[in-house]
PyMOL CGO cylinders between C-alpha atoms (Angstrom):
from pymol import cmd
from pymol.cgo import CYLINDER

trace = [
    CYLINDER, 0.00, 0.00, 0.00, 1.51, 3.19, -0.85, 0.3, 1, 1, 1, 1, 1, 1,
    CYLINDER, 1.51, 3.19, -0.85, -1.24, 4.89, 1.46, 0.3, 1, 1, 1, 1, 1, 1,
    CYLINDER, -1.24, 4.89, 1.46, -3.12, 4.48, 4.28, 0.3, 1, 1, 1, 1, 1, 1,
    CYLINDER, -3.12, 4.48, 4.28, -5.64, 7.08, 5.75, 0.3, 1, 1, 1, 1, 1, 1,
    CYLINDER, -5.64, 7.08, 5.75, -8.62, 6.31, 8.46, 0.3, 1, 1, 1, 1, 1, 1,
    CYLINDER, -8.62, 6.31, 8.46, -11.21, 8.74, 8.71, 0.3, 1, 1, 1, 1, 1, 1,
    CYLINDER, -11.21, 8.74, 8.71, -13.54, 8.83, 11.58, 0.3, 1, 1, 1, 1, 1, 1,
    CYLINDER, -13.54, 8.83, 11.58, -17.16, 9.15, 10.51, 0.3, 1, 1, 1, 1, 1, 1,
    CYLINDER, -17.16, 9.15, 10.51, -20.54, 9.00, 12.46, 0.3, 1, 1, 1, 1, 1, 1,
    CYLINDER, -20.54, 9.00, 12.46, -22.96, 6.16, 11.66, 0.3, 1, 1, 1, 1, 1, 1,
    CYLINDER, -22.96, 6.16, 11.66, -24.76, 8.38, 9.68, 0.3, 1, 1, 1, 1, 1, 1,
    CYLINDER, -24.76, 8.38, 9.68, -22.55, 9.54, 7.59, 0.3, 1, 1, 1, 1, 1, 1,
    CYLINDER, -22.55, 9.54, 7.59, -21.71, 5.99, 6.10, 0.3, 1, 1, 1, 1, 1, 1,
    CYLINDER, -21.71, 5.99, 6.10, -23.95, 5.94, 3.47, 0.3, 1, 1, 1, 1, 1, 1,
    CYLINDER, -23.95, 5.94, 3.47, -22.79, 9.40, 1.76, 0.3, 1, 1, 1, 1, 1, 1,
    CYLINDER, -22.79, 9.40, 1.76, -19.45, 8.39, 2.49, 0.3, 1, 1, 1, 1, 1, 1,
    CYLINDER, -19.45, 8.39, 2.49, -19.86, 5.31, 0.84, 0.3, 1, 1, 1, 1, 1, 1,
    CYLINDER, -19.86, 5.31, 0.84, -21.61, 6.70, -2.40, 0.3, 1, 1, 1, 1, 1, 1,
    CYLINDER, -21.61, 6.70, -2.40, -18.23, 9.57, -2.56, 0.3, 1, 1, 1, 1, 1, 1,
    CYLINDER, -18.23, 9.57, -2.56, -15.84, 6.81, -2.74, 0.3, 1, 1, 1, 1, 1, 1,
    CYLINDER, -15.84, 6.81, -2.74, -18.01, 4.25, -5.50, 0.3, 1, 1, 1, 1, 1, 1,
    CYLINDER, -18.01, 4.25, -5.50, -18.22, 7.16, -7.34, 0.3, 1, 1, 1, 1, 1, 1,
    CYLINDER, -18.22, 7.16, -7.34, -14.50, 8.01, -7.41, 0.3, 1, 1, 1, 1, 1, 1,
    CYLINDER, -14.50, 8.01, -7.41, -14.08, 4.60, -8.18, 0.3, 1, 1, 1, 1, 1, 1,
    CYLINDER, -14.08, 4.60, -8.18, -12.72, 2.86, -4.87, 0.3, 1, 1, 1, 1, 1, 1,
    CYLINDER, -12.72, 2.86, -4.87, -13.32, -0.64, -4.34, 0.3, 1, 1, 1, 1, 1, 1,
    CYLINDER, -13.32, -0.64, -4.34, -14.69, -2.52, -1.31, 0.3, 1, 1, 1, 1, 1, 1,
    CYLINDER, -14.69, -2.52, -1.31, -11.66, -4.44, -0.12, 0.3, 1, 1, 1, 1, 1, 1,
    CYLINDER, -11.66, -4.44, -0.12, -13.10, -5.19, 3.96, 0.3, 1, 1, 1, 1, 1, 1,
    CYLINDER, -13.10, -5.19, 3.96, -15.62, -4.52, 6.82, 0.3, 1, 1, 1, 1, 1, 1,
    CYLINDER, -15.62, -4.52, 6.82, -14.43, -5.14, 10.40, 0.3, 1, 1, 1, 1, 1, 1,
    CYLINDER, -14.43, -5.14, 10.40, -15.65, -5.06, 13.34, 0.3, 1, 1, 1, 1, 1, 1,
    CYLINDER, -15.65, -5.06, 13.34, -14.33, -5.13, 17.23, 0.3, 1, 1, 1, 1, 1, 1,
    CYLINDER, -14.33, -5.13, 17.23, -15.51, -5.29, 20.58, 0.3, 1, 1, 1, 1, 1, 1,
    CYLINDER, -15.51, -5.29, 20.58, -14.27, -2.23, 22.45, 0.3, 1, 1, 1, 1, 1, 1,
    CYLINDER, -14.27, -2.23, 22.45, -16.00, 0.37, 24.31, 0.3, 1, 1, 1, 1, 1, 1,
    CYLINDER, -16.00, 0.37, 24.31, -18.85, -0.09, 22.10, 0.3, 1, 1, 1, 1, 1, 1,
    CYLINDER, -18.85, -0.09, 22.10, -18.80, -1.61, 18.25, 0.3, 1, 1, 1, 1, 1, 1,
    CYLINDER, -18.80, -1.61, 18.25, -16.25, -0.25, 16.35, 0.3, 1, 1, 1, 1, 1, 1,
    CYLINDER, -16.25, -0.25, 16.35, -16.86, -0.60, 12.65, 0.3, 1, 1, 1, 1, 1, 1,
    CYLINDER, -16.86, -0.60, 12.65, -14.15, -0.46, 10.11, 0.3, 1, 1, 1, 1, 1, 1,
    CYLINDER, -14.15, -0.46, 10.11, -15.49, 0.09, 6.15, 0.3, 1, 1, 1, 1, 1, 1,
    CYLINDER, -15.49, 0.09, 6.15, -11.65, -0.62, 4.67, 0.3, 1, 1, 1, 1, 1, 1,
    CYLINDER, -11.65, -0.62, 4.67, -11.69, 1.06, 0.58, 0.3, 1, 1, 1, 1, 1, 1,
    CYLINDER, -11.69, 1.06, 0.58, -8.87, 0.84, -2.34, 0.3, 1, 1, 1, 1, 1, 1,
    CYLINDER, -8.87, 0.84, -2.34, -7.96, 2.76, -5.18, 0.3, 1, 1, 1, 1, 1, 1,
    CYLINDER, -7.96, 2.76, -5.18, -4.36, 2.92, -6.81, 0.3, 1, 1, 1, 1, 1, 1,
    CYLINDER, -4.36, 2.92, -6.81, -2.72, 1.09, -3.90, 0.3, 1, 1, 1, 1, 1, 1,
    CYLINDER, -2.72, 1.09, -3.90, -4.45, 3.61, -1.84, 0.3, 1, 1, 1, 1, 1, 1,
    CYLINDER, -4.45, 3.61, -1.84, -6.24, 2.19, 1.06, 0.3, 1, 1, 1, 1, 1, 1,
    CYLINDER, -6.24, 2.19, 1.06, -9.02, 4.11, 2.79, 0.3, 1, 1, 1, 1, 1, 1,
    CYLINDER, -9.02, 4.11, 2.79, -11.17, 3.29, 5.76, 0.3, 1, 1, 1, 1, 1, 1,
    CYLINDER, -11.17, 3.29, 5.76, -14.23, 4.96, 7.72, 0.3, 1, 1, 1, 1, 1, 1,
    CYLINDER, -14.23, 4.96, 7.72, -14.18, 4.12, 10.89, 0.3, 1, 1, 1, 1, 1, 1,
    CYLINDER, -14.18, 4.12, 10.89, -16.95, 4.91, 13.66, 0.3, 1, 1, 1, 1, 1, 1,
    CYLINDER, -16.95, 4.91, 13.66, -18.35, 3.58, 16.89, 0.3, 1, 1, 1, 1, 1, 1,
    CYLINDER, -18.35, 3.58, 16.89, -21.91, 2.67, 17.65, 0.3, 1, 1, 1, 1, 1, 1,
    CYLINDER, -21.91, 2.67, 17.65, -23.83, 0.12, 20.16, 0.3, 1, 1, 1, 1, 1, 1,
    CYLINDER, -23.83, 0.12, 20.16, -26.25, -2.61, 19.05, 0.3, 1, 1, 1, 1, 1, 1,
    CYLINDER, -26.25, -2.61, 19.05, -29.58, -0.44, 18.85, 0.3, 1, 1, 1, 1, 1, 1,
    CYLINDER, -29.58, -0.44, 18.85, -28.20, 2.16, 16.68, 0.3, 1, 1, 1, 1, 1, 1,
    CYLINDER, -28.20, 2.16, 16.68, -29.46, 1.09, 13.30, 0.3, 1, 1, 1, 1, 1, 1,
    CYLINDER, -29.46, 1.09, 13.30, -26.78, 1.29, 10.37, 0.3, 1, 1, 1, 1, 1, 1,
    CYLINDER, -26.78, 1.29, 10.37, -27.41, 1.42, 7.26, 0.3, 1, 1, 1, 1, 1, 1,
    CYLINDER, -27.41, 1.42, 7.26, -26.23, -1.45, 4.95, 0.3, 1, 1, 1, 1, 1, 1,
    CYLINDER, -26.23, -1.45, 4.95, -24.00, -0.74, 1.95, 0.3, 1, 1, 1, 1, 1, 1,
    CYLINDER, -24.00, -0.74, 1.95, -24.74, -3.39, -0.10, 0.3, 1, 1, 1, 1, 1, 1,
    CYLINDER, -24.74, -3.39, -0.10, -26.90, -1.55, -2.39, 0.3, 1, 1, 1, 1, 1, 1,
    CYLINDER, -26.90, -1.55, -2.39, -23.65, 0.08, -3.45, 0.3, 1, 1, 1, 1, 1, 1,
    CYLINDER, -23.65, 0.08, -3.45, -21.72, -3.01, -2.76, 0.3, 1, 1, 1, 1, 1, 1,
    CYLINDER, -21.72, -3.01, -2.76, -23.51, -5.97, -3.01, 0.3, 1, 1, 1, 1, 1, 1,
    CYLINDER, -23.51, -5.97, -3.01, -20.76, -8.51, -1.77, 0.3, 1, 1, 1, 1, 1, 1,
    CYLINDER, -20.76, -8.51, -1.77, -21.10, -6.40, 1.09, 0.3, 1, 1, 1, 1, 1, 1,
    CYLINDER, -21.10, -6.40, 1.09, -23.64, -8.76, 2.01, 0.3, 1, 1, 1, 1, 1, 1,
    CYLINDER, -23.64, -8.76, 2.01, -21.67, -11.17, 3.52, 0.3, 1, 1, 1, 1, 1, 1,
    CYLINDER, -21.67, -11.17, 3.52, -19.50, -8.78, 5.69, 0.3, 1, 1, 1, 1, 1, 1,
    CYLINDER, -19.50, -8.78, 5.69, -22.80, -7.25, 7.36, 0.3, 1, 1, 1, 1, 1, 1,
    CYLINDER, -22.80, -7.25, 7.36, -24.45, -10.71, 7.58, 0.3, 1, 1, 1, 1, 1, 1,
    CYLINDER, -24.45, -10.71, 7.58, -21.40, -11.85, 9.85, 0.3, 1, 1, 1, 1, 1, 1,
    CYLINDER, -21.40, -11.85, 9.85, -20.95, -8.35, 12.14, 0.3, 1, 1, 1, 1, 1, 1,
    CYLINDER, -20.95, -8.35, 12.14, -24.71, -8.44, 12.80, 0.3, 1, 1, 1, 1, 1, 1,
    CYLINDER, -24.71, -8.44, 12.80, -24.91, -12.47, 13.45, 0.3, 1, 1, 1, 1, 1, 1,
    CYLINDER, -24.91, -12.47, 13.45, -21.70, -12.73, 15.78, 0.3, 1, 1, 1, 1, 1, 1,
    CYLINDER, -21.70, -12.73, 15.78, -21.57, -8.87, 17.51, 0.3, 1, 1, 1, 1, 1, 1,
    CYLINDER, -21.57, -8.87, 17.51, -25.33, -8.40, 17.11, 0.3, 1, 1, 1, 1, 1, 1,
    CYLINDER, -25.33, -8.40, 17.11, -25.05, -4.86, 15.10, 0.3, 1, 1, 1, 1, 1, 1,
    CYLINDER, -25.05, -4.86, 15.10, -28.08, -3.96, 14.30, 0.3, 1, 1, 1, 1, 1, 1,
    CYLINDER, -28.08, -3.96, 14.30, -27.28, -3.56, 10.06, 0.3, 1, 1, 1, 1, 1, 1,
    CYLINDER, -27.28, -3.56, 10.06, -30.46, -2.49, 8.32, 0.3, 1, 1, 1, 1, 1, 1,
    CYLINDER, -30.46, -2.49, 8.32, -31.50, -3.63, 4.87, 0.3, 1, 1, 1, 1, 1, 1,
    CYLINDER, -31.50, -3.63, 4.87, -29.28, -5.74, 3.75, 0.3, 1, 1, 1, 1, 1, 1,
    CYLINDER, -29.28, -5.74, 3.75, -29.52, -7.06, 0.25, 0.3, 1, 1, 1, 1, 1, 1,
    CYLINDER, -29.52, -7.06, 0.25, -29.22, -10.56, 1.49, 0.3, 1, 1, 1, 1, 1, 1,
    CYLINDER, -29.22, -10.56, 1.49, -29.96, -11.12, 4.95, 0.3, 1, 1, 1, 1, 1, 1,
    CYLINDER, -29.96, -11.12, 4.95, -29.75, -14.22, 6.61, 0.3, 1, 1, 1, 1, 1, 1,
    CYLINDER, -29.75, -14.22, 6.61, -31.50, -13.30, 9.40, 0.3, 1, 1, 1, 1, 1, 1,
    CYLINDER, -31.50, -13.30, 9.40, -28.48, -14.95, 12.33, 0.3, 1, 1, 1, 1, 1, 1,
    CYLINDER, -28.48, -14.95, 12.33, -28.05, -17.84, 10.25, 0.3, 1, 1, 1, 1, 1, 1,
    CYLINDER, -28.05, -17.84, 10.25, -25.02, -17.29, 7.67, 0.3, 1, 1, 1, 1, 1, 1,
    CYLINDER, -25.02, -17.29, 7.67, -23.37, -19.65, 10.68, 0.3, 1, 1, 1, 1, 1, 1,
    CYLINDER, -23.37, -19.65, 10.68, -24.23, -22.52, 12.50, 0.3, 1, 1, 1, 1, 1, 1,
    CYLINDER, -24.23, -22.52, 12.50, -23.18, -21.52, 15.94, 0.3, 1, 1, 1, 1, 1, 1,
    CYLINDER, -23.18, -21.52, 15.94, -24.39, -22.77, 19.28, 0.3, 1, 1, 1, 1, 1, 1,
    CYLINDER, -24.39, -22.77, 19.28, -24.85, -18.92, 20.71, 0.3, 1, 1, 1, 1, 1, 1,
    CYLINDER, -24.85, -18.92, 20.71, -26.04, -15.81, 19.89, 0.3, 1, 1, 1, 1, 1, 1,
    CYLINDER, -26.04, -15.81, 19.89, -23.72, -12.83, 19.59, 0.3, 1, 1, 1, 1, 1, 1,
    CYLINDER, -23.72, -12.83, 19.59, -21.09, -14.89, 20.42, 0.3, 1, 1, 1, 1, 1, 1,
    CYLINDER, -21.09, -14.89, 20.42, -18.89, -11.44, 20.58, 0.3, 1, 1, 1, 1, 1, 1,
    CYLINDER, -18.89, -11.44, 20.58, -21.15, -9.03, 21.84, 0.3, 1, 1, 1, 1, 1, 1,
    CYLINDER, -21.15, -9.03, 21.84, -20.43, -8.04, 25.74, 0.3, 1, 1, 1, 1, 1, 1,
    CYLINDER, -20.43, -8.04, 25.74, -23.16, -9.32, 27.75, 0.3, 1, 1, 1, 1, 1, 1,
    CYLINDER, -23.16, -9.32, 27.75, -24.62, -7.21, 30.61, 0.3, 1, 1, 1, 1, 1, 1,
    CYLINDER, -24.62, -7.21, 30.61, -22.17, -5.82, 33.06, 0.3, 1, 1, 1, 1, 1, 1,
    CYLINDER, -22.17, -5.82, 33.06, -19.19, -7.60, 30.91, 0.3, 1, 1, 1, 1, 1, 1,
    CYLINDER, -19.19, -7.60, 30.91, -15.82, -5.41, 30.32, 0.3, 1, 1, 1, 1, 1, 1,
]
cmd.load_cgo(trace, "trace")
């Protein structure tokens, strides 16, 4: 990578964020997500050897907005952060609705109650 720049975004902002880099032509390359002081979210972007990622923080009953109208292999990515940390990622192209895995609990990652 020649580049790398992270740019801290609110929840929603993602969507216009997303559209800006489509249209300059970046490609999806990753969407992460960890378990620290609330669900940090990590849209990672390329272009030229360029890479770019929005980052922001939310909990589990902030709705966010899914970007796989824009990027529809997306799908899998938000299928997997909302089935194993329980982010609540609306309207996803293809949702599986918690069953992309078989797993024997739900949110496997997300804290429970009174967890640090």
């Amino acid at each position: 990578m020649d580049q790398q720049t992270i740019k801290t975004i609110s929840a929603g902002e993602l969507l216009s964020e997303t559209l800006r880099l489509k249209n300059e032509s970046y490609r999806l390359v990753a969407i992460t997500c960890t378990n620290k002081d609330g669900m940090e979210l990590s849209y990672s972007f390329e272009k030229n050897n360029d890479l770019l990622t929005l980052r922001f923080v939310t909990d589990t009953e902030e709705e966010i907005a899914s970007i796989s109208i824009m990027y529809s292999y997306a799908f899998l990515y938000e299928n997997e952060i909302k089935e194993l940390f329980g982010v609540n990622i609306k309207d996803i192209s293809i949702d599986f609705n918690n069953t992309l895995y078989k797993i024997p609990v739900t949110t496997p990652f997300k804290k429970k109650e009174g967890e640090k």
